[in-house]
C-alpha positions in Angstrom: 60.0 -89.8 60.1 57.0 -91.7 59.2 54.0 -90.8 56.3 51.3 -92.9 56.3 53.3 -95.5 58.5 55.6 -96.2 56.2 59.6 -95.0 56.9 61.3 -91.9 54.7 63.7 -94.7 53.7 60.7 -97.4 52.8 59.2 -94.8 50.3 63.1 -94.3 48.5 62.3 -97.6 47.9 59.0 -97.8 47.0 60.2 -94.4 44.2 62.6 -96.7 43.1 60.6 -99.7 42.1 57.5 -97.2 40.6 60.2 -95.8 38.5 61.7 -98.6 37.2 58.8 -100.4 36.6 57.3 -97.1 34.5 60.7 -97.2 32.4 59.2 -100.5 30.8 56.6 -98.2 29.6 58.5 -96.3 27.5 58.6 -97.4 24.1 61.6 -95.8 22.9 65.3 -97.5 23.8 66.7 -94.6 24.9 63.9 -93.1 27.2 63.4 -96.6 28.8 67.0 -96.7 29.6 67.4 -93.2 31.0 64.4 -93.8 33.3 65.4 -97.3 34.6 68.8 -95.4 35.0 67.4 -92.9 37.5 65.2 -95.9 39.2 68.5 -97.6 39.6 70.2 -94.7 41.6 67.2 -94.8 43.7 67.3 -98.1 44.2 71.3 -97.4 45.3 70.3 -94.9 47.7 67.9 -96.9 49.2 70.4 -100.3 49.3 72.7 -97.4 51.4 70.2 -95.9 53.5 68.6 -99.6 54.7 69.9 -100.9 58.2 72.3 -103.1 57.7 73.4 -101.9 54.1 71.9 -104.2 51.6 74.7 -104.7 49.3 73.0 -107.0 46.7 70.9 -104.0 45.6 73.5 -101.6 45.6 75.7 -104.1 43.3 72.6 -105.2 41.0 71.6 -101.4 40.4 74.9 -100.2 40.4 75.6 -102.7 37.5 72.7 -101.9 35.6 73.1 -97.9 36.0 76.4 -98.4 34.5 75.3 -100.7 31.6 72.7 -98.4 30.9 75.1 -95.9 30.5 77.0 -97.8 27.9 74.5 -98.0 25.9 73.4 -94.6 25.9 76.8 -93.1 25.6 77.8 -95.5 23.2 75.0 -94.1 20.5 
């Protein structure tokens, strides 16, 4: 399915890299971390979703969700 011309799976993508980019907004540690962790999952989702999978995203997000969450569980 298409909106605008762009793919379902193009605008996962295009969530992914808004919300990461607005957790560098945040001015507290904590909130920029919990944001950038959600933009990460998107950004797994859409690494799974693309055709073939793209497995440099998945890995890079999937390491950076998880350090995040150090971080914020180690408070």
């Amino acid at each position: 399915m298409e909106f605008l011309g762009i793919s379902d799976v193009e605008w996962i993508g295009y969530a992914a890299m808004a919300t990461v980019l607005i957790s560098f907004l945040m001015k507290s540690v904590n909130k920029l971390r919990i944001v950038n962790s959600f933009g990460c999952l998107l950004f797994v989702f859409y690494g799974v979703l693309l055709e073939p999978l793209s497995m440099p995203i998945i890995i890079t997000n999937t390491a950076i969700f998880f350090i995040n969450a150090y971080y914020l569980l180690k408070k």
